[in-house]
C-alpha positions in Angstrom: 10.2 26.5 -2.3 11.3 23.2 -1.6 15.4 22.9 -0.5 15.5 26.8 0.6 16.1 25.6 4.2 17.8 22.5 5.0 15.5 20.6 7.4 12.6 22.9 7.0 9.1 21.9 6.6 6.8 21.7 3.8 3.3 21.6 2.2 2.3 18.5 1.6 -0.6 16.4 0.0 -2.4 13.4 0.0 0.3 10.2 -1.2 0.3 7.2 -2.3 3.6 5.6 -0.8 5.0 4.2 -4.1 4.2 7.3 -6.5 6.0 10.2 -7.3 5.9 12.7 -4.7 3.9 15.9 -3.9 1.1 15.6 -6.7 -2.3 16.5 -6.2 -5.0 15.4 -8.6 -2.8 12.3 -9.7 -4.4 9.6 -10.9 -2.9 6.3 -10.5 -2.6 2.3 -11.7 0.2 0.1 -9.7 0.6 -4.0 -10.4 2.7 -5.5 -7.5 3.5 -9.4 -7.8 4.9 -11.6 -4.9 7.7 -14.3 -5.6 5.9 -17.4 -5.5 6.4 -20.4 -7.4 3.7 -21.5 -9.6 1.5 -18.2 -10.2 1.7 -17.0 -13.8 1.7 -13.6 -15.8 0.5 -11.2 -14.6 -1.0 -12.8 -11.2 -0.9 -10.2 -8.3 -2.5 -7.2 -6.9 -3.5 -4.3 -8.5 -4.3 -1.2 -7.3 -6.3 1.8 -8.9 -6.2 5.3 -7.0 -7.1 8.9 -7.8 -6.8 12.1 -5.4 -8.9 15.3 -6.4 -9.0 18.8 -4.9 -11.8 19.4 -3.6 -11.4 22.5 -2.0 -7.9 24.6 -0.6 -6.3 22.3 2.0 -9.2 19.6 1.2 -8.3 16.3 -1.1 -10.4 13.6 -1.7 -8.4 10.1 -1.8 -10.1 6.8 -3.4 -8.3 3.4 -4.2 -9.5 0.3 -6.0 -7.9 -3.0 -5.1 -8.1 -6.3 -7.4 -6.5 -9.0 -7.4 -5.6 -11.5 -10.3 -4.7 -15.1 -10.2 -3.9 -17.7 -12.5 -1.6 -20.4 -12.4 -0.7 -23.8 -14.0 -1.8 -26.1 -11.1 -5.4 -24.1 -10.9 -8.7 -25.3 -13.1 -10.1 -24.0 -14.7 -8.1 -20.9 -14.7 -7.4 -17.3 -14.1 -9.7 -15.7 -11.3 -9.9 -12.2 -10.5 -11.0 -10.7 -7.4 -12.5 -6.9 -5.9 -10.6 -5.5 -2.6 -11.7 -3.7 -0.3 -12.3 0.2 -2.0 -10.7 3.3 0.1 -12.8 6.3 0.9 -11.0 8.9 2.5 -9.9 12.4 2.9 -6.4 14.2 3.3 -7.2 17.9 5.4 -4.1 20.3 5.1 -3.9 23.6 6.5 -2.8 26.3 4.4 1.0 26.4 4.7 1.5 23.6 7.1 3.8 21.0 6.9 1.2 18.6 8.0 -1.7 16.5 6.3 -4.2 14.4 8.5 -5.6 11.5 6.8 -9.0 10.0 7.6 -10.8 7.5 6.1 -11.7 4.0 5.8 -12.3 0.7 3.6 -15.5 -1.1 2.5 -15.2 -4.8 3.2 -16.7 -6.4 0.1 -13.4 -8.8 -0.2 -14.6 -12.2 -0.6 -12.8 -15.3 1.1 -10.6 -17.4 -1.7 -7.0 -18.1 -2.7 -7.5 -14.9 -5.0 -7.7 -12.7 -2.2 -4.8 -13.9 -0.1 -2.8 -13.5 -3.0 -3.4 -9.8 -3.0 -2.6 -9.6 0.5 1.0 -10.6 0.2 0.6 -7.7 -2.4 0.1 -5.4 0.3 3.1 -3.2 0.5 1.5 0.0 3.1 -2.0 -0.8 2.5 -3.0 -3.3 5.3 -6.7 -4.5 4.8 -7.1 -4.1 1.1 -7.9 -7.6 0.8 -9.3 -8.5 3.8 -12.2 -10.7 3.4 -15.4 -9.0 4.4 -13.1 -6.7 6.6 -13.6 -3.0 7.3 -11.5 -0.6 8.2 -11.1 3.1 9.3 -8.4 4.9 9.3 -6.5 8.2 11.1 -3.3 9.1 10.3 -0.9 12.0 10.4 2.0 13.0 7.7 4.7 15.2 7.4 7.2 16.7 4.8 10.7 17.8 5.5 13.1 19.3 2.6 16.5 18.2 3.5 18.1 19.9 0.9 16.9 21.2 -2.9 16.4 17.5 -4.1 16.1 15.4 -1.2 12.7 15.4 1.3 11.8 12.9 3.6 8.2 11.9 4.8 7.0 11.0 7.8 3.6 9.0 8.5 2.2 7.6 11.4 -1.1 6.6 12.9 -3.5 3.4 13.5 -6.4 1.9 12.0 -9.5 -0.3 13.3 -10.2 -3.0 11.4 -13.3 -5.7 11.7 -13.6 -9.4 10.2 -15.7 -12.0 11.2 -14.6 -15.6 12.0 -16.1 -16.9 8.3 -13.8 -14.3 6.8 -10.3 -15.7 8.1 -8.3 -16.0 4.7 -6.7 -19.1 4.4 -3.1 -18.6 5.5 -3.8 -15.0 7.2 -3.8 -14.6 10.9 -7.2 -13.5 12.4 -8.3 -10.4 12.9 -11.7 -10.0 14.9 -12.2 -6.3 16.2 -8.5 -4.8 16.5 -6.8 -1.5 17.0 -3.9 -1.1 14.6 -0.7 1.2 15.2 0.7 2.1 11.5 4.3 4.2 10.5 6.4 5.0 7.6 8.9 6.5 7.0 10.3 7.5 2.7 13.1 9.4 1.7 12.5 11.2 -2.2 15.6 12.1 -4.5 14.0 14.6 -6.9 16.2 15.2 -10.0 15.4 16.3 -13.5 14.3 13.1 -15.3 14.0 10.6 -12.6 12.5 10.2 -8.9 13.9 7.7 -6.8 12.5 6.2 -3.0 13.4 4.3 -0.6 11.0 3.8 2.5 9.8 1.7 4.9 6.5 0.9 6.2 4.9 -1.0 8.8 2.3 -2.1 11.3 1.8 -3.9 14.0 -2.1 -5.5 16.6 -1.9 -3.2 19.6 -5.0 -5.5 20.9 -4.9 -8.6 19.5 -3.1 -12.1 21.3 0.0 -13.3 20.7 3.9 -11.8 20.5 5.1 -8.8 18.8 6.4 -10.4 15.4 3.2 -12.5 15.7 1.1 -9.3 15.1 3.3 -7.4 13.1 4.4 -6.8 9.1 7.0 -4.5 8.0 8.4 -3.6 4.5 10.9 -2.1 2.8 10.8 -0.7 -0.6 12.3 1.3 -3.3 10.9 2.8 -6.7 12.3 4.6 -10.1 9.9 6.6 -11.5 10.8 8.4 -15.4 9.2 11.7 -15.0 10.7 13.9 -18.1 7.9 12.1 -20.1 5.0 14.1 -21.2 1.6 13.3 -19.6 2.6 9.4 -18.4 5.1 8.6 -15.4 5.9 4.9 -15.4 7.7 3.3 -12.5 9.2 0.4 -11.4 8.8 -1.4 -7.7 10.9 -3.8 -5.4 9.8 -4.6 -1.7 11.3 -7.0 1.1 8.9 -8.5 3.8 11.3 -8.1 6.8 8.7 -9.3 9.0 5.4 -11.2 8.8 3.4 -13.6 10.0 1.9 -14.5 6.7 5.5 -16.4 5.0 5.7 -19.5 4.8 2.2 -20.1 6.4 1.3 -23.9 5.9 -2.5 -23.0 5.3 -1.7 -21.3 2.6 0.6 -24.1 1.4 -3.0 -26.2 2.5 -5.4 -23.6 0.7 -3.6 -24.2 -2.7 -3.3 -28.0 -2.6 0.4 -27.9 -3.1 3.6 -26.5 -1.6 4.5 -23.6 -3.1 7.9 -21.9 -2.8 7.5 -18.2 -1.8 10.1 -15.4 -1.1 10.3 -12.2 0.9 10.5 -10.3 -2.9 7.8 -8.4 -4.4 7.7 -6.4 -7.7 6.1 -4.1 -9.9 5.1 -1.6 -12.2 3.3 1.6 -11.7 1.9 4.1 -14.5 0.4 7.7 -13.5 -0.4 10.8 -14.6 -1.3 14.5 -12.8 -4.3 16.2 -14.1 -4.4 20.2 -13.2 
């Protein structure tokens, strides 16, 4: 039982970063918007996941990214845009403290302004808009109680990810054939009606040219999630960019035709449910 032993490890399952904790079959809808001038209603990414038992220690993950962007200086309007899909699996022996993640993204993310909108919506899921980029993915988690209400989680691993020269979004550094280390770390408060989180998440080129900060994103985040409603769990999201080489880029400021001011902030919404 999670919180018997301070500091002991426990079972865990295949997670989204930003949902509530410890769910299997949990189906999923999250809407995260970056603070930039000029983009209207509901512009921003939006990401649809699912996770299903397959077998004992066996979980089958799948997300659907889309991005949505309309604003006042664009004609002849709103344009909405597929991400790159997630395919993967989360293998957990029984009674172990750790889940291996593998798994990878199809690259059917088209090149436009819609697109690099929803990658300054990426808060833990590099590549989801990556024009035309693929990805695979191997990572390794763990869960540690650290006391009845309070767990923390533990992720870390790397991630090769391809795009060709013609697929360079406008504003986004380029990303050829490159070997990615990834890492987070989220600490859950567990009470009765609520869930809270704070984490960070980040990763960084091991292969690619250029400095450290040059190749490297990290985030920090919190979420409230209601979950003494029946059968719905909304949410609500805050991250910080800390680092990136994606702010203030002046070909996105190009790619748009006009300056636009943009902030470290993001923000969202998330709705799921668990289906047993």
């Amino acid at each position: 039982m999670v919180g018997t032993l301070a500091a002991a490890p426990q079972q865990t399952t295949a997670q989204q970063l930003w949902l509530p904790p410890y769910q299997p079959m949990q189906f999923a809808v999250e809407g995260v918007q970056p603070d930039i001038r000029n983009i209207e209603g509901l512009s921003g990414g939006y990401f649809i996941t699912g996770t299903v038992s397959l077998t004992a220690g066996t979980e089958l993950v799948a997300e659907v990214p889309v991005a949505y962007f309309r604003t006042n200086e664009m004609r002849p309007g709103a344009d909405t845009k597929l991400g790159n899909p997630y395919v993967g699996l989360a293998l957990t022996p029984d009674r172990s403290p750790l889940m291996i993640e593998v798994g990878g993204r199809i690259p059917v993310a088209e090149n436009t302004s819609t697109t690099v909108l929803g990658q300054h919506a990426e808060v833990g899921r590099p590549g989801a808009f990556l024009p035309e980029g693929g990805m695979v993915t191997l990572a390794g988690n763990a869960r540690v109680a650290l006391s009845r209400q309070l767990s923390l989680r533990l992720r870390a691993g790397g991630f090769y990810a391809h795009s060709t020269d013609a697929a360079r979004a406008p504003g986004m550094p380029p990303v050829d054939r490159d070997l990615f280390t990834q890492y987070s770390t989220v600490l859950w408060y567990e009470g009765n009606t609520f869930t809270t989180e704070l984490g960070f998440t980040g990763h960084a080129n091991l292969t690619g040219r250029g400095g450290y900060g040059e190749k490297s994103q990290h985030d920090l985040a919190a979420t409230i999630h209601i979950t003494g409603l029946p059968v719905i769990t909304p949410g609500v999201f805050a991250g910080w960019k800390v680092s990136s080489a994606f702010r203030d880029s002046e070909s996105w400021q190009r790619a748009q035709n006009a300056r636009r001011d943009m902030t470290s902030w993001r923000f969202g919404v998330t709705l799921s449910t668990t289906l047993y």
